[in-house]
C-alpha positions as CSV (number, residue, x, y, z in Angstrom):
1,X,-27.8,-11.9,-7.7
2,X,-26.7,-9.0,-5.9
3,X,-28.4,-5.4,-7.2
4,X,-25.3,-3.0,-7.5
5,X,-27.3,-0.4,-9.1
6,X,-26.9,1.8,-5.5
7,X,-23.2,1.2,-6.0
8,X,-23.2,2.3,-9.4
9,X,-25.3,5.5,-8.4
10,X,-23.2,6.0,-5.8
11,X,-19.8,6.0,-7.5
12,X,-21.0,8.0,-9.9
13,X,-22.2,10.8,-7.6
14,X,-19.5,10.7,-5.1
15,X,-16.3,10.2,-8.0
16,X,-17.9,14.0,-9.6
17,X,-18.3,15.5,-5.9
18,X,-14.7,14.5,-5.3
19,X,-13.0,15.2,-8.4
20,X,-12.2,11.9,-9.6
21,X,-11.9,12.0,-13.0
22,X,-12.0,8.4,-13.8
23,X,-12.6,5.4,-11.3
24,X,-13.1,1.1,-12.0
25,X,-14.6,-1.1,-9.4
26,X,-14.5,-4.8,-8.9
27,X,-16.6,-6.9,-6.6
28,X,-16.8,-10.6,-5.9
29,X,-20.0,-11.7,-4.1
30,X,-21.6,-15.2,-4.0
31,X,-19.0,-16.2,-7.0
32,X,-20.1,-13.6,-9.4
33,X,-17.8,-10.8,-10.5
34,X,-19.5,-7.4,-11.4
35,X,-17.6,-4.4,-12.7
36,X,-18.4,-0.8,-12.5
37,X,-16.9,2.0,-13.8
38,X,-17.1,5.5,-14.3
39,X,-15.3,8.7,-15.9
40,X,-12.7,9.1,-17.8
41,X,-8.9,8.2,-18.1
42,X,-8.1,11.7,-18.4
43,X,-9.3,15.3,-18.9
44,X,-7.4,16.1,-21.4
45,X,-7.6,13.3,-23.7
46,X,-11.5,11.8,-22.3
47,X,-11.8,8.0,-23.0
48,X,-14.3,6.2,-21.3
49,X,-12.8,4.0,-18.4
50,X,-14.0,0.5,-19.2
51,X,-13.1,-2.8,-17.3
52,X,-10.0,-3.4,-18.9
53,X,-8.6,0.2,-18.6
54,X,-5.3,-0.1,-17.4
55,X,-4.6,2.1,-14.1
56,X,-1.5,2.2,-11.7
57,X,-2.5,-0.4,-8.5
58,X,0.7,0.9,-6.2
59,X,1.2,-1.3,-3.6
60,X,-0.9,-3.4,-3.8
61,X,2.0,-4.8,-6.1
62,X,3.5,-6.0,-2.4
63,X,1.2,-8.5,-2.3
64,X,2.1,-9.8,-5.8
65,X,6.0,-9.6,-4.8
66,X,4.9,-11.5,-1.8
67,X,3.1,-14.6,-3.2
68,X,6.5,-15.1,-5.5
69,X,8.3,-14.6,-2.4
70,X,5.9,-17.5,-1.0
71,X,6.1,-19.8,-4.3
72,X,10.1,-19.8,-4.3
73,X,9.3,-20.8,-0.6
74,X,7.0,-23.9,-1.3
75,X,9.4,-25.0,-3.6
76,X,12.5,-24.7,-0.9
77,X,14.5,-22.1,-2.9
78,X,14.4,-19.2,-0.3
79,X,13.8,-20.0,3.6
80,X,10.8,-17.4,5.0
81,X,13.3,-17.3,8.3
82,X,16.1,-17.3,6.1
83,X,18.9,-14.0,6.6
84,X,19.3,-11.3,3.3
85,X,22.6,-12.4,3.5
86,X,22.3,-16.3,2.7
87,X,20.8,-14.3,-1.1
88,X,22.8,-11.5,-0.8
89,X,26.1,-12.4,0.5
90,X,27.7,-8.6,0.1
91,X,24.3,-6.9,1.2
92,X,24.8,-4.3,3.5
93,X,23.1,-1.6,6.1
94,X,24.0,1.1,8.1
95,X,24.2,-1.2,11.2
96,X,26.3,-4.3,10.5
97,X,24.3,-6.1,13.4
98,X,21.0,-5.5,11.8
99,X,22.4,-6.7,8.4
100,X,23.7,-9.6,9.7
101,X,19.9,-10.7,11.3
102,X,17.8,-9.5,9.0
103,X,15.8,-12.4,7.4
104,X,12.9,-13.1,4.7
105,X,9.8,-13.0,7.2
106,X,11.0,-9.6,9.1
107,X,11.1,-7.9,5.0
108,X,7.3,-9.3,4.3
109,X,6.1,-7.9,7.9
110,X,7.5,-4.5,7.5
111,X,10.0,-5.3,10.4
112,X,12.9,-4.8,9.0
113,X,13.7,-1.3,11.3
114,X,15.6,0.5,8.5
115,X,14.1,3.6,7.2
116,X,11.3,2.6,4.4
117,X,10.9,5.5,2.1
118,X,14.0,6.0,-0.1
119,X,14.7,8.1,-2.8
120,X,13.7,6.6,-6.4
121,X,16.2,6.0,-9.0
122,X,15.8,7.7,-12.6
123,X,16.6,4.1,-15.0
124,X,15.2,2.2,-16.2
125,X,17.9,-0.5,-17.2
126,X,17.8,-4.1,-16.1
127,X,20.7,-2.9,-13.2
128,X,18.8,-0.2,-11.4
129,X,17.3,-2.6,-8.4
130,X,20.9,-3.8,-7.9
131,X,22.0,-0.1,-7.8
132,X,19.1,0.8,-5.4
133,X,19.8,-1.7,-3.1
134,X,23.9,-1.0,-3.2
135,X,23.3,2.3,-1.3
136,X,21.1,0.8,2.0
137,X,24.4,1.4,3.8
138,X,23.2,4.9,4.3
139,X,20.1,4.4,5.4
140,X,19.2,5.0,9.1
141,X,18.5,2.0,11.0
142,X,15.7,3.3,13.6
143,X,15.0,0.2,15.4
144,X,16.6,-3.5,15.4
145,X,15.0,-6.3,12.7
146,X,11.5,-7.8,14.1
147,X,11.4,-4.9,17.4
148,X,8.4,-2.5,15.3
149,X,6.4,-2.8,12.6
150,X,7.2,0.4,10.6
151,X,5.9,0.1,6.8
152,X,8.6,-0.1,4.4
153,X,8.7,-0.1,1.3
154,X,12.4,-0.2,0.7
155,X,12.2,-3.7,2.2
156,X,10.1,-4.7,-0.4
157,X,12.4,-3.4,-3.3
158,X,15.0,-5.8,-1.3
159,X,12.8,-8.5,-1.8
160,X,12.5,-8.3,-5.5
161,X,16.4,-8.3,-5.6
162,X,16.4,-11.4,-3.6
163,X,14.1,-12.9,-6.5
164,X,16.5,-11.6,-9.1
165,X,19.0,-13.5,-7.5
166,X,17.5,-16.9,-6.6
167,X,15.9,-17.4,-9.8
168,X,18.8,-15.4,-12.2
169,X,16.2,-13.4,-14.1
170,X,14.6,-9.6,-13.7
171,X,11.8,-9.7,-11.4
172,X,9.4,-8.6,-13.7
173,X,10.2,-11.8,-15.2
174,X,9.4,-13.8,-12.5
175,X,6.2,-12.3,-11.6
176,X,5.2,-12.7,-15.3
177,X,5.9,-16.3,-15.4
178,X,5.2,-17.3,-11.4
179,X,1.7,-15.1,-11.4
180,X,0.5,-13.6,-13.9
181,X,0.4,-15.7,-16.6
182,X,-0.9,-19.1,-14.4
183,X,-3.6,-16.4,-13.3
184,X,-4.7,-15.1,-16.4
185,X,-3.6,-11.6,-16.2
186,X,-3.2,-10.8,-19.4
187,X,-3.7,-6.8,-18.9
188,X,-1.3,-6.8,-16.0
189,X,2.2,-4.8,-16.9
190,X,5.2,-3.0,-15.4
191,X,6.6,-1.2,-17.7
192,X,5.2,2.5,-19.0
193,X,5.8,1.0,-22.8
194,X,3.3,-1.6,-22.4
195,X,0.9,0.2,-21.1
196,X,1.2,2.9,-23.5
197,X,-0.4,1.0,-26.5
198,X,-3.5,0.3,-24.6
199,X,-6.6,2.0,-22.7
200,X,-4.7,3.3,-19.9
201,X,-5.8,5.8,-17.0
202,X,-3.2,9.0,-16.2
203,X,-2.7,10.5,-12.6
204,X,-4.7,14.2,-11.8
205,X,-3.4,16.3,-9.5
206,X,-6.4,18.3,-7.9
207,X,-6.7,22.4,-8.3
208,X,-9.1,24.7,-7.2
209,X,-10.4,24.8,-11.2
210,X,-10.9,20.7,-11.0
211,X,-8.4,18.0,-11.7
212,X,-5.0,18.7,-14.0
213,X,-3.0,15.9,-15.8
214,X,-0.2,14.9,-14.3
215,X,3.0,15.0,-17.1
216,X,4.3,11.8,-15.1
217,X,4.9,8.2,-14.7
218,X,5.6,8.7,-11.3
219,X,8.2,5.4,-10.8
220,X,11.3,4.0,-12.2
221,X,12.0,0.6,-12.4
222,X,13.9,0.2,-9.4
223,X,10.7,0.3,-7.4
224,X,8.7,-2.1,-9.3
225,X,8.5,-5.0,-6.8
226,X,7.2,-2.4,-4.2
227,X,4.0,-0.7,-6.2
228,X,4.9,-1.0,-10.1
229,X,2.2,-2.9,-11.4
230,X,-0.3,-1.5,-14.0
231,X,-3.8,-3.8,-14.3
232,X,-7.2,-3.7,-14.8
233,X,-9.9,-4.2,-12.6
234,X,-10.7,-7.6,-14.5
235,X,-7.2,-8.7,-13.8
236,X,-7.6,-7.5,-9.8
237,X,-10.8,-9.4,-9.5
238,X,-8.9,-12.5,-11.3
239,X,-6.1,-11.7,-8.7
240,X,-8.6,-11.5,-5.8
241,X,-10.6,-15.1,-6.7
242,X,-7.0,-17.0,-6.5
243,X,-6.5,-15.2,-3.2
244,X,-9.8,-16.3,-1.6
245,X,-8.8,-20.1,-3.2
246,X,-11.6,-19.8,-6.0
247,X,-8.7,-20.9,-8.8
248,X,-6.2,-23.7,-8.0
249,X,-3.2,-24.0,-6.2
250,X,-0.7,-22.0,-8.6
251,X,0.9,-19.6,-7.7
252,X,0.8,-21.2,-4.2
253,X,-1.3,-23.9,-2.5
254,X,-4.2,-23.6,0.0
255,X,-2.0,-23.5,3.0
256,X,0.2,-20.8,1.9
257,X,-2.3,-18.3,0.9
258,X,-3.9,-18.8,4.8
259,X,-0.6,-18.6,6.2
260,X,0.0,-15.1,3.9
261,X,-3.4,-13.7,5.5
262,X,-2.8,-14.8,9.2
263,X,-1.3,-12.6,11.6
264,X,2.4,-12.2,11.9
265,X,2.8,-9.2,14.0
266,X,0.3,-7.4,16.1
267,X,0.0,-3.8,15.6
268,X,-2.0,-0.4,16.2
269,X,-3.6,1.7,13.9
270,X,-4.6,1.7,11.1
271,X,-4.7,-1.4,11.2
272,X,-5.0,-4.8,13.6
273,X,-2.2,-6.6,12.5
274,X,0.4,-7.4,9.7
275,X,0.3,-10.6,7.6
276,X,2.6,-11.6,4.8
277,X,2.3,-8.4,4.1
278,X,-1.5,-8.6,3.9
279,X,-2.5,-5.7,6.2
280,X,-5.7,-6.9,8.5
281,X,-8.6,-5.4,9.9
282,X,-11.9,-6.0,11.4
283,X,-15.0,-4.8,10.6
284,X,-18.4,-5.0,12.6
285,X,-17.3,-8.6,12.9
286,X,-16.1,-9.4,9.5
287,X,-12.2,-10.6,9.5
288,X,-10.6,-8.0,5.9
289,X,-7.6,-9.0,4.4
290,X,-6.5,-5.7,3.2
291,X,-4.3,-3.6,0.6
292,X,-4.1,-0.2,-1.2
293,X,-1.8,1.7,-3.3
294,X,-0.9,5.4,-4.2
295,X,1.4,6.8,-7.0
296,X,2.7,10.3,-6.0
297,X,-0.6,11.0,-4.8
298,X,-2.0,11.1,-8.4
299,X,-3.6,7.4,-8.9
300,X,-4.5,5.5,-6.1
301,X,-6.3,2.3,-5.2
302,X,-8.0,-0.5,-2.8
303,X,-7.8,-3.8,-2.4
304,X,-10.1,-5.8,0.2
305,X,-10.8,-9.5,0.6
306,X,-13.2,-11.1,3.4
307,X,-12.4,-14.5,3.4
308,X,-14.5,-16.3,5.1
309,X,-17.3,-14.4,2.9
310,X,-15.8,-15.5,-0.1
311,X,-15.9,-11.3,-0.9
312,X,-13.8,-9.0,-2.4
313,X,-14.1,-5.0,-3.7
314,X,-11.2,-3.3,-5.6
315,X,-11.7,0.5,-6.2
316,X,-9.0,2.0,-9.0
317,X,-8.8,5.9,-9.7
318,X,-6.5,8.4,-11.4
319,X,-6.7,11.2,-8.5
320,X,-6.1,11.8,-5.3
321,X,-9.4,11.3,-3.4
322,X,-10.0,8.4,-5.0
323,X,-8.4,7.2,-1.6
324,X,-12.0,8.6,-0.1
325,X,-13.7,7.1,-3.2
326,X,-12.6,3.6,-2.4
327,X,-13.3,3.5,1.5
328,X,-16.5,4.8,0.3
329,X,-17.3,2.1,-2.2
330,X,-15.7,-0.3,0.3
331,X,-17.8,0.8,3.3
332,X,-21.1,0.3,1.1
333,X,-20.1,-3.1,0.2
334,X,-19.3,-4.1,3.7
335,X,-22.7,-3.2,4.6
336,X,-25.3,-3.9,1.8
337,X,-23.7,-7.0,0.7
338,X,-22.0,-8.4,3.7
339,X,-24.1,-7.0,6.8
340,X,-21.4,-5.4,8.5
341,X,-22.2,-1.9,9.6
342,X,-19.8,-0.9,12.3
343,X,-21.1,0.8,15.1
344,X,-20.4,4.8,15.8
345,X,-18.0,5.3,18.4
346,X,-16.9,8.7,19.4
347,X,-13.3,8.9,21.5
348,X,-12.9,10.3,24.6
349,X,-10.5,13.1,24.2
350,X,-7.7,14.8,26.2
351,X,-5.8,18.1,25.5
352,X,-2.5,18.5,23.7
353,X,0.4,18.8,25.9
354,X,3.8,20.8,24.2
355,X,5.8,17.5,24.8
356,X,4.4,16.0,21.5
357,X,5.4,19.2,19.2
358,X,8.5,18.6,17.2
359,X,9.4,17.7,13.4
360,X,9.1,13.9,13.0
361,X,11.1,12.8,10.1
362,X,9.9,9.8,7.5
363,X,12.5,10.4,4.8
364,X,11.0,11.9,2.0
365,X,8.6,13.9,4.0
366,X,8.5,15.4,7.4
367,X,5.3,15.7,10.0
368,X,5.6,19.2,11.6
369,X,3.6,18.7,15.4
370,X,2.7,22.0,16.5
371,X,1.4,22.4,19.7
372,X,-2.1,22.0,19.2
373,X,-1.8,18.8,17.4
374,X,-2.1,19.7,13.9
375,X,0.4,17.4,11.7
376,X,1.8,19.6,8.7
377,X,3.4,17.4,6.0
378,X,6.3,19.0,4.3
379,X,7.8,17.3,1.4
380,X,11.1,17.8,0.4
381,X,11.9,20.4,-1.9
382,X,13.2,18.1,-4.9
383,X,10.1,16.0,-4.4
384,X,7.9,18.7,-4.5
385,X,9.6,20.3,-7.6
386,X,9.0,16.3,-9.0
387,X,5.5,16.9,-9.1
388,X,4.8,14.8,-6.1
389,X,1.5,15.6,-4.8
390,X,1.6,16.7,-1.0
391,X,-1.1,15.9,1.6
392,X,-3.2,18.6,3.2
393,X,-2.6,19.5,7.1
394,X,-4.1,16.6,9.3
395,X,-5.6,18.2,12.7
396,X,-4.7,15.4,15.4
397,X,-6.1,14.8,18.8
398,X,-5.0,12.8,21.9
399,X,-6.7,9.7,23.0
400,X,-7.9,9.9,27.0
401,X,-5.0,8.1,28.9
402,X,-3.2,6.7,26.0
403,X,-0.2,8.5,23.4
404,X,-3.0,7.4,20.6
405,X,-4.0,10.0,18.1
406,X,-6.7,10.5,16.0
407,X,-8.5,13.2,13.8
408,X,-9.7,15.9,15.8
409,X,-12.8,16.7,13.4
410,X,-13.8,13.3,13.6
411,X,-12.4,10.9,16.8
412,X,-14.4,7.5,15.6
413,X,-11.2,5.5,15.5
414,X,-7.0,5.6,16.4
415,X,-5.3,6.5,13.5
416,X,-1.7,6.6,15.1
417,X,0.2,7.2,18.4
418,X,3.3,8.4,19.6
419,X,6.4,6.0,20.4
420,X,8.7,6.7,23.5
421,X,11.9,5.6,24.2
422,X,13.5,4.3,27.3
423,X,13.9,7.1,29.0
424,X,10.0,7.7,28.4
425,X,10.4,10.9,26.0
426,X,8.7,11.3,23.0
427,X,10.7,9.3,19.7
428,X,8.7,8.3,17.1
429,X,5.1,9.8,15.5
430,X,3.6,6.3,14.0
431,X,1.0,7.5,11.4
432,X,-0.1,5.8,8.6
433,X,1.2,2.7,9.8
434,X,5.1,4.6,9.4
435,X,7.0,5.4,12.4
436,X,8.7,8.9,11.9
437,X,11.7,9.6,13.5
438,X,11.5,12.7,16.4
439,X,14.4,15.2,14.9
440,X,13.3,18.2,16.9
């Protein structure tokens, strides 16, 4: 049996170093599960996290929408090629063109070319997904259905309307019945109600005096089928087993889960391709089928499977860095337990040129490029006055011969790159898999 004692050591050292109040990790390796946790829920209430503590996974929910998406598609109710409109005969977009093509598949691939981070609603009655989706019409189509993978998660609250139509119940329905009851996930929840009555972690926001509660949920319902779900790590580690086919064929059979973690589109940075929606990378060798979550920057999560190794790691925290936490705990894993220590690779670099300078809007937030490279996100005001945690500045440099960025302090690997149009001038900042739209 694997000795997770380092691990253990290890998230305890670096979740007080980092400020992460509270933090539950899962690992799968050579068919045992082992749990580890550390902290507390919250500073101002301390509870012990345990394994069944109950924290906010993001969207890593996706992936749950996804594999209803994929059931309904086994059992011919929805067509993965099929168009929004065959569901949703009065949907509509900005561009009547792109309504009229976009399907199933280019929603699950984050092709869907309509801007992806939309303003949340403030209900939460059975209607508000319906409402959500009645005002796409005003959202900017950037680029036509299946031309750039753009991550979006307003595609994905589309989806779960879909599901509320084709089956005629709310979605959290649906993924109660077509997951996570067949799946065991009995501590797995949507709504803030059911999660109040039990052991439950709350978001920090991060000061100079330590981490602060955060008085918020940080969601309404209409974004549930794009990052709602509450579970524990027992529940992700349940969730993780079915995905690597440890578990039977419900939700979906053998074939559908492969096809889910194949490659659908091709991308850059961060990662090397797009699945259905399982986001892929490679490591030393070692094929990861990949996902991750983040309330308002106040809980955040990861969510890795290897396959072929039979392996999996889920990290869950109630702060900020836990972000740094989890590619921390991840990166041991990959090594100790799986061999695969990737090799250290520095960039060659090139100087910033003023052509790249400019605000690059992402709908909720804006990169401001200043000539030297550094990337200042701005939130907008109501956001911030929300509580909405921002992100600090992000120093950027050019990769030699290429519009590929990456971070200036520490060039190991292409985080992003700048899109051009047709006319070759400078459109789109892609970072963080998003492609922000050049608006000065």
């Amino acid at each position: 049996m694997a000795d997770l004692n380092p691990l253990q050591s290890l998230l305890d050292s670096e979740a007080k170093s980092l400020h992460v109040p509270g933090a539950a990790v899962g690992v799968l390796v050579d068919g045992v599960e082992h749990v580890l946790t550390t902290g507390v829920t919250s500073v101002d209430a301390p509870a012990p996290v345990t394994g069944d503590t109950l924290f906010q996974i993001g969207s890593t929910t996706k992936t749950v929408t996804a594999t209803v998406v994929m059931h309904l598609v086994e059992r011919g109710r929805l067509d993965l090629d099929g168009r929004v409109r065959q569901y949703l005969p009065g949907f509509r977009l900005a561009d009547e063109r792109a309504a009229d093509e976009l399907a199933i598949r280019h929603l699950l691939t984050h092709t869907g070319g309509f801007l992806g981070d939309i303003d949340d609603g403030e209900s939460w009655d059975t209607t508000a997904l319906a409402d959500s989706i009645g005002t796409y019409d005003q959202l900017p189509q950037l680029f036509p259905p299946g031309a750039l993978a753009s991550y979006n998660n307003a595609g994905f609250r589309l989806l779960g309307r879909v599901i509320e139509v084709v089956c005629g119940e709310p979605y959290e329905d649906v993924v109660r019945r077509v997951v996570l009851e067949p799946l065991g996930m009995g501590s797995s929840f949507f709504f803030p109600w059911e999660a109040a009555t039990r052991s439950h972690a709350v978001g920090h926001a991060v000061r100079e005096d330590g981490p602060r509660v955060a008085h918020t949920w940080g969601l309404f319902r209409d974004c549930m089928a794009e990052g709602g779900l509450a579970s524990s790590v027992r529940d992700q580690l349940r969730y993780a087993a079915f995905h690597l086919g440890a578990s039977g064929e419900e939700p979906v059979g053998a074939a559908t889960r492969e096809l889910m973690q194949a490659e659908h589109v091709r991308v850059g940075a961060p990662w090397t391709g797009i699945g259905l929606p399982w986001l892929l990378e490679e490591r030393a060798g070692v094929r990861l089928v990949t996902h991750g979550g983040n309330i308002g920057n106040l809980q955040l999560s990861t969510f890795v499977l290897a396959p072929e190794r039979g392996f999996a790691v889920t990290t869950l925290t109630n702060s900020a860095p836990g972000k740094a936490l989890g590619a921390l705990v991840t990166d041991w894993c990959l090594e100790h337990l799986l061999d695969a220590r990737p090799q250290a690779v520095r960039l060659a670099l090139r100087e910033p040129s003023p052509e790249y300078a400019g605000s690059y809007d992402a709908g909720q937030w804006t990169f401001e490029v200043d000539e030297s490279l550094t990337a200042r996100f701005v939130l907008r005001p109501e956001l911030a006055a929300a509580g909405v945690e921002g992100m600090p500045d992000m120093p950027l440099a050019l990769v030699e011969g290429s519009d590929d960025v990456t971070i200036a302090a520490d060039p190991q690997r292409v985080v992003g790159r700048f899109l051009r149009d047709d006319a070759g001038e400078v459109a789109f900042l892609h970072l963080g898999g998003r492609a922000a739209r050049r608006v000065r």
